[in-house]
C-alpha positions, 0 to 999 in steps of 0.5 A: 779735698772731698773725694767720693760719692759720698764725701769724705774729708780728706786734710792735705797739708801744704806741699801735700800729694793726693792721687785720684782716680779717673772718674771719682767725684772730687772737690777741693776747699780751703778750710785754712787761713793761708791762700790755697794754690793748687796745682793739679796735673791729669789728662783729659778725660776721655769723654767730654763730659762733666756732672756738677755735684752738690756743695759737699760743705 
């Protein structure tokens, strides 16, 4: 993952947690070989209101 607005890696191995805080800008990526399956619990934002950020790779 790439957490923060100003990007840093952030290596989850399998089966790993991550905790994230409402409103941090995030985006995930698979830099290994294996199929990346996330599963990704929250609740909805409070404002319907999403930013596209650039590609951190």
């Amino acid at each position: 993952m790439y957490l923060g607005d100003h990007p840093e890696r952030q290596d989850v191995p399998t089966g790993g947690l991550v905790h994230v805080e409402p409103g941090t800008p995030l985006q995930t990526a698979n830099h290994g070989d294996e199929d990346l399956v996330p599963y990704i619990y929250g609740t909805p934002p409070e404002r319907e209101q999403a930013e596209i950020l650039d590609s951190a790779l």
